[in-house]
C-alpha positions as CSV (number, residue, x, y, z in Angstrom):
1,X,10.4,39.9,-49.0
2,X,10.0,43.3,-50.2
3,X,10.3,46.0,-47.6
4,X,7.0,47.4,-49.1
5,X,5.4,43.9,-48.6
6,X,3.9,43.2,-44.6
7,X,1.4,41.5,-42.9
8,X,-0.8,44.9,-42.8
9,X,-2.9,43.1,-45.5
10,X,-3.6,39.7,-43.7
11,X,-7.0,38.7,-43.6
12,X,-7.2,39.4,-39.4
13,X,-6.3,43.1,-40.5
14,X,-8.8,43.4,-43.2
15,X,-12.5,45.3,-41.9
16,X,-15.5,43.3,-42.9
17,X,-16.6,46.1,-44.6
18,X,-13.8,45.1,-47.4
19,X,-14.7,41.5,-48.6
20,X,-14.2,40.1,-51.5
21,X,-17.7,41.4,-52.7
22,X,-16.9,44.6,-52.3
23,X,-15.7,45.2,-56.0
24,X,-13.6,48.8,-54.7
25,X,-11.1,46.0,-52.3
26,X,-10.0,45.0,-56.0
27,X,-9.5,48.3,-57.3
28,X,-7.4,49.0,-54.3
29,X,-5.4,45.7,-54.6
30,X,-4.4,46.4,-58.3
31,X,-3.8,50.5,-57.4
32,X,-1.7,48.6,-54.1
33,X,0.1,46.5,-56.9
34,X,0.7,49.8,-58.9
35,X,2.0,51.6,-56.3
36,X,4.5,48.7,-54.9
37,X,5.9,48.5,-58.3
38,X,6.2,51.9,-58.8
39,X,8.0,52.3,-55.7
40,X,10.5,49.4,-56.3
41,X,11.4,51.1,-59.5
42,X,12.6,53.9,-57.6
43,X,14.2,52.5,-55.3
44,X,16.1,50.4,-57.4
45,X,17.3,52.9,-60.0
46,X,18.0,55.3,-56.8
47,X,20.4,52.6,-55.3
48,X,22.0,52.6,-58.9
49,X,21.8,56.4,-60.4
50,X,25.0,58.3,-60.3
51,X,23.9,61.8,-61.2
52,X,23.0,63.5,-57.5
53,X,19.9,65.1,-58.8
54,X,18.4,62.3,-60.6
55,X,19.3,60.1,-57.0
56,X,17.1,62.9,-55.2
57,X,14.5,62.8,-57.8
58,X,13.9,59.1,-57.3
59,X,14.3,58.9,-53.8
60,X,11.5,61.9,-53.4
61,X,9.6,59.8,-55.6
62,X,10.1,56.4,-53.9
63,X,9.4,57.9,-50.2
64,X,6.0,59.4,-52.0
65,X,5.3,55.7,-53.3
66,X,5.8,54.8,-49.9
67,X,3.6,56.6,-48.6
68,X,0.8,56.2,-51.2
69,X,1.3,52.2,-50.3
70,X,0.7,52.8,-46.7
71,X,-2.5,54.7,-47.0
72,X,-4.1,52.2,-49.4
73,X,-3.4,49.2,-47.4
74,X,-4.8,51.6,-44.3
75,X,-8.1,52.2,-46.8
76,X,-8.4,48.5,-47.6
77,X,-8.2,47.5,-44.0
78,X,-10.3,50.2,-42.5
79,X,-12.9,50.0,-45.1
80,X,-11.9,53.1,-46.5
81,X,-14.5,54.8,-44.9
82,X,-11.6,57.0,-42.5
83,X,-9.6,57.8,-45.3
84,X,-12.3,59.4,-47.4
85,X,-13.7,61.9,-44.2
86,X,-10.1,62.8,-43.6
87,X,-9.2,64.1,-47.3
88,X,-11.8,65.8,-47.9
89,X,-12.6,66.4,-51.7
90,X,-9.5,67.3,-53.9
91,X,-9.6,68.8,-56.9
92,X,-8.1,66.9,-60.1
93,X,-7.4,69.7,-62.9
94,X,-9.6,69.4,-65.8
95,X,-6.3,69.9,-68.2
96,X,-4.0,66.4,-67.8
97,X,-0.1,66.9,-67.3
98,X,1.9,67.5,-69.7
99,X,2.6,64.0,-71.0
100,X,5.5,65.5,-73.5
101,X,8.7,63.3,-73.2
102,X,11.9,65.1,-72.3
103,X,14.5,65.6,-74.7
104,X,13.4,62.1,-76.8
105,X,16.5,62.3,-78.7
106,X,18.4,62.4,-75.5
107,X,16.9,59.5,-74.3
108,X,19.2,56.9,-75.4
109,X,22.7,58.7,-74.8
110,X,21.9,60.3,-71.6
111,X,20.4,58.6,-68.6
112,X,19.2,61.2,-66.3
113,X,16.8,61.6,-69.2
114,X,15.9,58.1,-69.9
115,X,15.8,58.3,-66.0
116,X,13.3,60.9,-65.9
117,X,11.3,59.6,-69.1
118,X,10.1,56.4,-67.6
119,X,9.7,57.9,-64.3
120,X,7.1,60.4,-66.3
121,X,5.5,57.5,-68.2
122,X,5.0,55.7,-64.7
123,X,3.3,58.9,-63.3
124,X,1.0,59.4,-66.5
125,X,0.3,56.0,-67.0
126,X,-1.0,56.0,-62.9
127,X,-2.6,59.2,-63.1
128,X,-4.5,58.0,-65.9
129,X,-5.4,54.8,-64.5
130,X,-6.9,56.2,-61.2
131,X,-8.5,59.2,-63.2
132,X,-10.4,56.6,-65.4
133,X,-11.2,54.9,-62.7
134,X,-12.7,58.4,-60.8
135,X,-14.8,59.0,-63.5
136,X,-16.0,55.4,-64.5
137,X,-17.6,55.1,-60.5
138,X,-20.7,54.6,-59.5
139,X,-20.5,56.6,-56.3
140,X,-19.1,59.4,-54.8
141,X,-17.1,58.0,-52.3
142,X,-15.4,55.5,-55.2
143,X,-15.0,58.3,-57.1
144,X,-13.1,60.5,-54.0
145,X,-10.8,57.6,-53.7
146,X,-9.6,57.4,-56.7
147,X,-9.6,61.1,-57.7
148,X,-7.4,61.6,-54.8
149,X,-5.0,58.9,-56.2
150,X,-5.1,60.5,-59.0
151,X,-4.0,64.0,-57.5
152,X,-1.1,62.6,-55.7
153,X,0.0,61.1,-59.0
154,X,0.0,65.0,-60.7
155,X,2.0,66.0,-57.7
156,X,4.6,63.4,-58.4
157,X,4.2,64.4,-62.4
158,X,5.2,68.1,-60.8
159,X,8.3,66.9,-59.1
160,X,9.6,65.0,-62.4
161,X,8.9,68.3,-64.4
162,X,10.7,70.7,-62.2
163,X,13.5,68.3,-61.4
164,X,14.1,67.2,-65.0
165,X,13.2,70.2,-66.6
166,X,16.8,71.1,-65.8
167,X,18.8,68.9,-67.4
């Protein structure tokens, strides 16, 4: 068992206001899925990468995975509802990250940079995911969710920028 994998989500946990009718618990299952698999990546390659700043990088990013994991499951169990009224309305920029590749050329002789190229392709890919999903909604409170998802994927598309930006 994954440490990112509990019992949070058992059906005694889960608010009637989340059933299986309720087509945003699905959405949140497959951004929960994202974000699990996101994280393991980090992990992982942390636990493996050699290069201290690259190790940082990924650790940063797997503790902000983490984190993201932990608030959805609290959204799908609480019926989202508490999660919404305590984030307010962020704003998502109207110009995407920069989805530019670092040093492409680099990226098969140097793995900080093949490092920091999927971890950028994760983030876009996200970002876009949850962004599509903000703007395809039906309601406001939908739409909140998943902008927000979407902001605290252009955060992590910051981090990999400065950090990598570097190298």
């Amino acid at each position: 068992m994954s440490i990112i994998e509990t019992d949070f989500l058992s059906k005694e946990h889960l608010s009637p206001l989340m059933t299986s009718k309720n087509p945003l618990e699905n959405l949140l299952n497959l951004a929960l899925k994202m974000s699990q698999k996101h994280y393991e990546f980090y992990d992982k390659t942390a636990n493996s990468a050699e290069v201290p700043q690259v190790k940082a990088l990924l650790r940063v990013l797997a503790d902000t995975e983490y984190d993201l994991i932990f608030e959805i499951q609290h959204m799908i169990a609480t019926g989202v509802l508490d999660e919404i009224e305590a984030m307010g309305k962020v704003d998502v920029s109207d110009i995407p990250p920069d989805d530019t590749p670092f040093a492409p050329e680099r990226n098969d002789t140097d793995p900080r940079i093949f490092v920091c190229n999927k971890a950028l392709e994760q983030e876009i890919k996200g970002y876009t995911f949850y962004l599509s999903l903000a703007t395809r909604a039906k309601s406001e409170l939908v739409s909140r969710v998943f902008e927000y998802l979407a902001f605290i994927k252009s955060q992590q598309i910051d981090k990999i920028r400065k950090v990598c930006g570097t190298f």
